[in-house]
C-alpha positions as CSV (number, residue, x, y, z in Angstrom):
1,X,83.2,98.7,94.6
2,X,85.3,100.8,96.8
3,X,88.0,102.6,95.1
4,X,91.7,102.4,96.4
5,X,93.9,104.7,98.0
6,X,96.4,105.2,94.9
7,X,93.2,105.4,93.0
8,X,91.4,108.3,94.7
9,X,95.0,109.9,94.8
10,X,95.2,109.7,91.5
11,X,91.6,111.1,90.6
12,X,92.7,114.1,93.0
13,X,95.8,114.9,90.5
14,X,94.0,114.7,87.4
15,X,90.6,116.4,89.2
16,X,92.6,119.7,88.2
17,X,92.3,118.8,84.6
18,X,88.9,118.3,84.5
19,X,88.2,122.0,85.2
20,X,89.3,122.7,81.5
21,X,86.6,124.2,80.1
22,X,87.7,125.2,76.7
23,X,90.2,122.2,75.6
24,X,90.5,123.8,72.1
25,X,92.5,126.9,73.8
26,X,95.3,125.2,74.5
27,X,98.7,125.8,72.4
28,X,99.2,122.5,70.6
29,X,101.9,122.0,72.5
30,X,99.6,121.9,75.8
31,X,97.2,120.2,74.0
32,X,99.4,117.0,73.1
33,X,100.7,117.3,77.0
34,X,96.7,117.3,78.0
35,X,95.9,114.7,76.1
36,X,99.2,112.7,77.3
37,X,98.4,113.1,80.7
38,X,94.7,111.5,80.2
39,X,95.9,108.6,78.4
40,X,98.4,108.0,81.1
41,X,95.9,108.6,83.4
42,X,93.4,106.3,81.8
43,X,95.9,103.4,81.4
44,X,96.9,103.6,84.9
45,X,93.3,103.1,86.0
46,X,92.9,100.1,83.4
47,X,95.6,98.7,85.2
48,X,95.0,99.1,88.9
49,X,91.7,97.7,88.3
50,X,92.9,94.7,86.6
51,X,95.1,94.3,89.5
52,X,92.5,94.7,92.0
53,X,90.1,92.6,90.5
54,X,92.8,89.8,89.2
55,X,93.8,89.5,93.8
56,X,90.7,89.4,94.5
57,X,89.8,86.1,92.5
58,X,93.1,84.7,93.1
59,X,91.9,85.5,97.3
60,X,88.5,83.9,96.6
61,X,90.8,80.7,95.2
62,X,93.0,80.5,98.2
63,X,89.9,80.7,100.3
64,X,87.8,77.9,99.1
65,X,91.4,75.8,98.8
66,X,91.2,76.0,103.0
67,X,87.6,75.8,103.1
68,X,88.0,72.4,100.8
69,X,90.9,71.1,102.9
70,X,89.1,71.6,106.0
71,X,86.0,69.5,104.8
72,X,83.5,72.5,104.0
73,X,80.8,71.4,101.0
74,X,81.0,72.5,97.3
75,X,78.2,74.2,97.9
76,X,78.6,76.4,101.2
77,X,82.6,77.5,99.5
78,X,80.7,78.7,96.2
79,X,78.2,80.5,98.6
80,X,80.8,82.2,101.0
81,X,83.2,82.7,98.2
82,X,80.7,83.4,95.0
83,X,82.9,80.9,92.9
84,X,81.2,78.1,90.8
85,X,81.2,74.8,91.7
86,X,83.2,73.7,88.7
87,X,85.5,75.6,89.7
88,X,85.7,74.3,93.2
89,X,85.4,70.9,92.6
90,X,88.7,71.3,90.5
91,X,90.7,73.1,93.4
C-alpha cells in the first residue's frame, strides 16, 4: 500500500527523532516532550489509516452499487471490486 502525502510528510517531521540515539539523555522534561510527540505521532498514523482504508471500502461499495444497477453479475462486481458476494447481493 502506497503511503499518502500527509503521511510521508509526517514521517519526514518525526524522521528527525529517530536519530536519537541515547533516549535516556534527555532532561525529563525532553523526555516527556519526546515521548509526547511519538504518541501524537503514532495516533495520527492510526487514524489516517483508518481513514484511508474506511474510503476505500466505502469506494469499493459505491462501485459495485453502479456495477449492480447497470446489470453486471454478482460474480464479475466481487471480482473487479474484491467484495463478497453477500455483501453484493445485499447492495
Amino acid at each position: 500500500m502506497e503511503e499518502s502525502p500527509l503521511i510521508k510528510m509526517i514521517n519526514a517531521k518525526f524522521k528527525c527523532i529517530s536519530h536519537i540515539t541515547d533516549i535516556s539523555a534527555l532532561s525529563k522534561e525532553d523526555r516527556i516532550k519526546y515521548d509526547e510527540s511519538i504518541k501524537i505521532y503514532r495516533d495520527n498514523l492510526a487514524v489516517m489509516s483508518f481513514a484511508e482504508t474506511n474510503g476505500r471500502e466505502k469506494e469499493k461499495i459505491s462501485i459495485a452499487r453502479q456495477m449492480k444497477a447497470k446489470g453486471f453479475s454478482t460474480e464479475l462486481i466481487a471480482e473487479i471490486t474484491q467484495l463478497g458476494k453477500e455483501d453484493i447481493e445485499q447492495l
